[in-house]
C-alpha positions as CSV (number, residue, x, y, z in Angstrom):
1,X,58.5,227.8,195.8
2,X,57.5,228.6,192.2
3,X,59.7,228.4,189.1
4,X,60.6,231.3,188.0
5,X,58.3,231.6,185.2
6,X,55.4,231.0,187.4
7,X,56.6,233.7,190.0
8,X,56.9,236.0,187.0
9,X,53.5,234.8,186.0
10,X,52.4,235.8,189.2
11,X,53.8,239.1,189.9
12,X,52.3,240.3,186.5
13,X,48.9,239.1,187.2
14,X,49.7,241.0,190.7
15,X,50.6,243.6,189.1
16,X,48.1,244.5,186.6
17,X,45.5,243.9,189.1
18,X,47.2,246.8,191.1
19,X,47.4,249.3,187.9
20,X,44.0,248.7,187.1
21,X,42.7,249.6,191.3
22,X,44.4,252.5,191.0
23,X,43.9,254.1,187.7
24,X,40.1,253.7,189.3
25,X,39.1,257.7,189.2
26,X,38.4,259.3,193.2
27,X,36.0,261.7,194.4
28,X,37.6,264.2,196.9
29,X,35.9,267.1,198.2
30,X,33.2,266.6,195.5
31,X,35.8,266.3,192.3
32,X,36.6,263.3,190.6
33,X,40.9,262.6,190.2
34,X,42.7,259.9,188.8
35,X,46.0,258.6,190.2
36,X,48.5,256.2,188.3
37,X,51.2,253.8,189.3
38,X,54.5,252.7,187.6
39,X,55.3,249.2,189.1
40,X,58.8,247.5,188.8
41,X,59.2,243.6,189.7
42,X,62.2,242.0,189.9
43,X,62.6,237.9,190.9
44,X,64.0,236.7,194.6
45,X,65.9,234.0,192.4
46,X,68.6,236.7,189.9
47,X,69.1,238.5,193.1
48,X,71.9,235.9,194.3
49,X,70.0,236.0,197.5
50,X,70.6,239.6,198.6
51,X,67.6,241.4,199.9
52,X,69.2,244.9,199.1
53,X,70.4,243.4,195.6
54,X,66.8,242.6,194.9
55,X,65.8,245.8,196.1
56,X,67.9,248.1,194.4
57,X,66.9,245.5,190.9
58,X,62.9,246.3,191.4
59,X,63.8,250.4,192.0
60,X,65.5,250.3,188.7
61,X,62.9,248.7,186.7
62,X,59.9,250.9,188.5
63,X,62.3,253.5,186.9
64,X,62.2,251.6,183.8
65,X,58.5,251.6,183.8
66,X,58.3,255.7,184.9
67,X,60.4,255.9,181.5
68,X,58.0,254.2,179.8
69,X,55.3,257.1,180.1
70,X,54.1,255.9,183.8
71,X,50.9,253.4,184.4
72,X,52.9,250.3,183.5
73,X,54.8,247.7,184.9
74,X,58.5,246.9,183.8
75,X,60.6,243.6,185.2
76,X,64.5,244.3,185.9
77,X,66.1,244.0,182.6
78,X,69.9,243.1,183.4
79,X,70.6,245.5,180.2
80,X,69.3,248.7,182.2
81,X,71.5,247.6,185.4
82,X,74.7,247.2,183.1
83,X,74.0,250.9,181.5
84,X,73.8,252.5,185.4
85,X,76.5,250.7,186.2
86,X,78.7,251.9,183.4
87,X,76.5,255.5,183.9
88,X,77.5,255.5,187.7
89,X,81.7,254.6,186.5
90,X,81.7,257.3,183.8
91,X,80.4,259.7,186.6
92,X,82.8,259.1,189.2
93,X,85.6,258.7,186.5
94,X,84.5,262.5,185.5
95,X,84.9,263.5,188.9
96,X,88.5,262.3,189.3
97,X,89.5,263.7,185.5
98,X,87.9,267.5,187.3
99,X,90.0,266.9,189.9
100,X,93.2,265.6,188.3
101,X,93.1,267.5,185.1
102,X,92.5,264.9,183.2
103,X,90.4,266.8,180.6
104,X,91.9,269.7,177.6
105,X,91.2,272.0,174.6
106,X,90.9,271.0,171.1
107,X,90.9,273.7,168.5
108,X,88.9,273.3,165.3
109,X,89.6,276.3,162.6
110,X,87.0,279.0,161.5
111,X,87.5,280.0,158.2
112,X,86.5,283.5,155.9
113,X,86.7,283.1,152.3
114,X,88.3,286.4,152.4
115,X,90.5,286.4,155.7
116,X,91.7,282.9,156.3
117,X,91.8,281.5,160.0
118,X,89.8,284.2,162.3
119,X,89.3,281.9,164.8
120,X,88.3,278.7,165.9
121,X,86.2,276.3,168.5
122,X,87.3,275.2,171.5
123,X,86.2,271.6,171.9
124,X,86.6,269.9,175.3
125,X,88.2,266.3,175.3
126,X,88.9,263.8,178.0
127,X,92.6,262.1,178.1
128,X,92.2,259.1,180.3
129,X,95.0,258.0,181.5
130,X,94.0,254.4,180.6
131,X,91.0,254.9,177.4
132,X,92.8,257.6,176.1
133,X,91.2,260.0,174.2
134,X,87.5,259.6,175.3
135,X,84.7,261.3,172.7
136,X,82.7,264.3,174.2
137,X,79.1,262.3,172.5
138,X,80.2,259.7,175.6
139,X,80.6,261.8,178.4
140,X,78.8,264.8,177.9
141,X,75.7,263.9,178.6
142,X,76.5,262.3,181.9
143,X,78.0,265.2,182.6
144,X,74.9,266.8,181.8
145,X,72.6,264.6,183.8
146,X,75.1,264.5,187.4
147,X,75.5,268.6,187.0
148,X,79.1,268.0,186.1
149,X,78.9,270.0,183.8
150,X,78.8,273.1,185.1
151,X,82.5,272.5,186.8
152,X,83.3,271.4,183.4
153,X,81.6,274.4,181.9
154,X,83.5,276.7,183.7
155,X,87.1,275.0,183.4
156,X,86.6,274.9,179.9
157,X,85.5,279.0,179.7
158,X,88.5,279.5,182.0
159,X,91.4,277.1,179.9
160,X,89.7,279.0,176.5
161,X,90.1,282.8,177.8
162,X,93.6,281.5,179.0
163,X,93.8,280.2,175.3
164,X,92.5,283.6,173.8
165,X,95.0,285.4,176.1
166,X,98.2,283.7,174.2
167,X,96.7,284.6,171.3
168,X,96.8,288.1,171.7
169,X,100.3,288.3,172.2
170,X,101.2,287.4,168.9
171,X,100.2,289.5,165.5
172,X,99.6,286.0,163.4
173,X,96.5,285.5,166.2
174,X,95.7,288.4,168.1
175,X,92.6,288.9,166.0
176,X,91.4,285.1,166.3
177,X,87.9,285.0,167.8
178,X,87.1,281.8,170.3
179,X,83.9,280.0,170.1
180,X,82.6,277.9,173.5
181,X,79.9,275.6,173.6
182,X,77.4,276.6,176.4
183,X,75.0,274.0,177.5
184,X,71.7,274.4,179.3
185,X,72.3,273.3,182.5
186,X,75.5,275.9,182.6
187,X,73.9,278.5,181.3
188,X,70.6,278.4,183.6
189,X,72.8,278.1,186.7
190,X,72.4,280.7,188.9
191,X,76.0,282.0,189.3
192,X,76.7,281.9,185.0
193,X,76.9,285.3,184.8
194,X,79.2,286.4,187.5
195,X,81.1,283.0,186.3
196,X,81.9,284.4,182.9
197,X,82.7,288.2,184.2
198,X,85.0,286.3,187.1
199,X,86.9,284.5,184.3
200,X,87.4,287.3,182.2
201,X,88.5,289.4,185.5
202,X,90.8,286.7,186.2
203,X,92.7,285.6,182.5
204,X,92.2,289.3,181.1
205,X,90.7,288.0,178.1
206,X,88.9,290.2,175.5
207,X,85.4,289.7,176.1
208,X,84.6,291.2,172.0
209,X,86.5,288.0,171.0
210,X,84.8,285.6,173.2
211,X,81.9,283.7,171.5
212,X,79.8,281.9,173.1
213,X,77.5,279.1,171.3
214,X,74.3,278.3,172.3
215,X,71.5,276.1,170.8
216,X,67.6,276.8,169.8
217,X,66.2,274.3,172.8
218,X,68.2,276.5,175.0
219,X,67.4,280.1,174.2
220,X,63.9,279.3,174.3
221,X,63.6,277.7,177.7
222,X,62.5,281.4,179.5
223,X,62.8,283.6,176.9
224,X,62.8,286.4,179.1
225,X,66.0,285.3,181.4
226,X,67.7,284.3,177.9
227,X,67.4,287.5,176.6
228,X,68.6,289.5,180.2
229,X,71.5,287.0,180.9
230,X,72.8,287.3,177.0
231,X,72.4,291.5,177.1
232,X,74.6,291.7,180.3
233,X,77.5,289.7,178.6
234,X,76.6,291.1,175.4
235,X,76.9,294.8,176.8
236,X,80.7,293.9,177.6
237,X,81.4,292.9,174.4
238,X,80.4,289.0,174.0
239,X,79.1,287.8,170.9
240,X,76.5,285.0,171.3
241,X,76.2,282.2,168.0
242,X,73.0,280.1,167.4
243,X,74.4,276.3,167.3
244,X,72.9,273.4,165.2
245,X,70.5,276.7,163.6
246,X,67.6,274.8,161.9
247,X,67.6,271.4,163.9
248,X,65.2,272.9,166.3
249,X,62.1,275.2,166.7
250,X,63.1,278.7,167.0
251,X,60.4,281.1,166.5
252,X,61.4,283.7,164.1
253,X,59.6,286.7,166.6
254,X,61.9,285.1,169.7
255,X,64.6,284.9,167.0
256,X,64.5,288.7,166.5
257,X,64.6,289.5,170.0
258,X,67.5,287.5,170.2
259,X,71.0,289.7,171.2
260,X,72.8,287.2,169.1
261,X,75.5,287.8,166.5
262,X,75.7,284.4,164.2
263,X,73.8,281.7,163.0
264,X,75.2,278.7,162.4
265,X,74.4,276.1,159.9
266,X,74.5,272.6,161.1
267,X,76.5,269.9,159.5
268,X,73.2,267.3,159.1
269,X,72.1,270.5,156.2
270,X,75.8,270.3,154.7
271,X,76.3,266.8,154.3
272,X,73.9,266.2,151.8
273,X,74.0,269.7,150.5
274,X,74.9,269.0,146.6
275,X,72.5,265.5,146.7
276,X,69.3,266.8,148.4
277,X,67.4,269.9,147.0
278,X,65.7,270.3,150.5
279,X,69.2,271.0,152.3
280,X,70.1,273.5,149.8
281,X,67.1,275.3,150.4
282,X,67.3,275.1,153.7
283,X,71.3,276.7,153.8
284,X,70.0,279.3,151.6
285,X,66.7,279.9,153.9
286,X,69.6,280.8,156.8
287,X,71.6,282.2,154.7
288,X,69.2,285.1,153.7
289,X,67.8,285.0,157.3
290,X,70.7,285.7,159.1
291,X,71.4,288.6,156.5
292,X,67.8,290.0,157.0
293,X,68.7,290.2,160.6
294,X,72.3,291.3,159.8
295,X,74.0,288.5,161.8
296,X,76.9,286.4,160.5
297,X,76.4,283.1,159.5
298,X,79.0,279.9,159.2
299,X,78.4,276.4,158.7
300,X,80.1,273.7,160.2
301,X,80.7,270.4,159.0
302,X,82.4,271.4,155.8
303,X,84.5,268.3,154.1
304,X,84.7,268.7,150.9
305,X,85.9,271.8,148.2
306,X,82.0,270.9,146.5
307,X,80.6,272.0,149.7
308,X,82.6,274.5,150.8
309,X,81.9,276.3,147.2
310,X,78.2,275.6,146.9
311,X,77.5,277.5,150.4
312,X,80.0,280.0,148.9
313,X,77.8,280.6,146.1
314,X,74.2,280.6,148.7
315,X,76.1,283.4,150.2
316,X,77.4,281.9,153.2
317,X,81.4,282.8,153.3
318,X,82.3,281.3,156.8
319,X,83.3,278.0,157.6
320,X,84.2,274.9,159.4
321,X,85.1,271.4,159.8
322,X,87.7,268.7,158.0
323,X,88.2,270.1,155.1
324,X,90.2,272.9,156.9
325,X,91.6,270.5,159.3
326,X,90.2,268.3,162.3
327,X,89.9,269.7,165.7
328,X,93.6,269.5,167.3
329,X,95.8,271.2,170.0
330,X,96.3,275.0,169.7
331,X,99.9,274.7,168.2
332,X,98.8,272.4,165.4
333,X,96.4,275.5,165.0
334,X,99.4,278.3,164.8
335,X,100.9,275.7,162.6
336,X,98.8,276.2,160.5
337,X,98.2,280.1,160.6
338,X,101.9,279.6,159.2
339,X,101.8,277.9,156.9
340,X,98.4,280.1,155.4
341,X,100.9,283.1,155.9
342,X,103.7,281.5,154.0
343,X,102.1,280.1,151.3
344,X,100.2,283.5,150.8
345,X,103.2,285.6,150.8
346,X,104.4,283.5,147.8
């Protein structure tokens, strides 16, 4: 038999050959077509002998080679195998965190320049019982690709209602509003709706201080069932905030159709807000948008008293992030409510 840079030789020379037959253009029924091909190869000798091994090697690198834009021809890279592997463990480790209650709440403070605390995000995190605290940017989006996330989606509507619920029984928090990430996938299912209204049924939340936070690729997938699906939750009260506003695409006619009630800045503008002219311009663009359209505006990512005063002075009075304190559980939250109250009665 070959060595294995021979059979690789080989296969490739195999290979090409059968890209090149079949990107060949067809008549049919008078019409010419074209067809393509994405090829994955994988060698006999790195599958330790196992026909399915060796199998299951080539079906990941002919998906290697789809991901490469089709019409090519990819060899099993053992990098790929070790990211499905760890893809396939995060997937079924998120199905046993669903099941066990694994996952809970953070709460990151919304602040007014004028009101203190009015509210606050609700950020989902993951306690393993043997990682710990896992980061949302790691398992997110595999529980966006499996469809996880719309169990996810829904237990994290359903813990935040239950959330805004405690709220209202005391004075210091019964105003606080509660702002929920929505992602695609959730909101495009075909039960979202009735979800939401179920969950609001069931905890007795107020739906008027219910936010729900959705981004620019999102509301402008099917404008049209965007707009109907936000106007039924909107007509009980909802409120609706543009996420990451001005990382996107949003066209300012879809942007007026839009039932929404908030724009929010994203934190890549407010980093380098005092240092780059461009980002400044760019808060201030939203700013006066959002006004224009009389919607609320707050930007997120706030760390520093520099920042938090320069988008004071572009007119945005609403903010978010470390400066005010980093995302914790709800009673670090009230915590602090106190201490606001405390200091202000002094």
């Amino acid at each position: 038999s070959p060595a294995p840079h021979e059979a690789a030789a080989q296969a490739e020379s195999v290979g090409r050959t059968v890209l090149q037959a079949l990107s060949q253009s067809y008549l049919l029924d008078g019409h010419a077509h074209h067809s393509s091909c994405s090829i994955g190869v994988a060698l006999y000798a790195d599958a330790l002998g196992s026909v399915d091994e060796l199998l299951k090697r080539g079906d990941l690198a002919m998906y290697q080679a789809k991901g490469a834009g089709r019409n090519t021809l990819r060899f099993f890279d053992p990098r790929t195998q070790a990211a499905v592997t760890a893809r396939t463990a995060m997937e079924s480790g998120l199905r046993e965190a669903l099941r066990d209650g694994q996952f809970l709440l953070y709460y990151q403070a919304q602040i007014s320049q004028h009101h203190g605390i009015v509210g606050a995000e609700a950020l989902v995190r993951w306690q393993h019982p043997q990682r710990g605290l896992v980061s949302p940017a790691e398992f997110i989006p595999v529980a966006e690709a499996s469809g996880l996330i719309v169990p996810l989606g829904t237990w994290i509507l359903r813990t935040a209602c239950q959330q805004l619920m405690d709220w209202s029984q005391d004075p210091l928090t019964a105003h606080w509003t509660l702002a929920v990430n929505v992602s695609a996938r959730q909101f495009r299912h075909s039960h979202f709706v009735d979800e939401v209204l179920g969950v609001l049924d069931e905890t007795g939340a107020n739906p008027r201080l219910l936010k729900l936070e959705l981004t620019e690729t999102l509301l402008l997938d099917d404008v049209e069932d965007t707009i109907e699906r936000m106007t039924t939750l909107r007509a009980l009260g909802l409120g609706f905030s543009l996420d990451d506003f001005g990382t996107g695409y949003s066209s300012l006619s879809y942007l007026k159709r839009l039932p929404l009630d908030q724009l929010k800045i994203d934190q890549g503008f407010v980093r380098d807000l005092l240092t780059d002219a461009n980002d400044a311009t760019i808060a201030r663009t939203i700013v006066t948008l959002a006004q224009s359209l009389d919607l609320g505006v707050i930007a997120e990512g706030v760390e520093t008293e520099a920042q938090r005063d320069m988008l004071a002075s572009l007119g945005c009075h609403t903010w978010q992030g470390y400066l005010f304190g980093r995302p914790g559980p709800a009673s670090a939250l009230r915590l602090a409510a106190e201490a606001a109250a405390a200091a202000a009665a002094t």
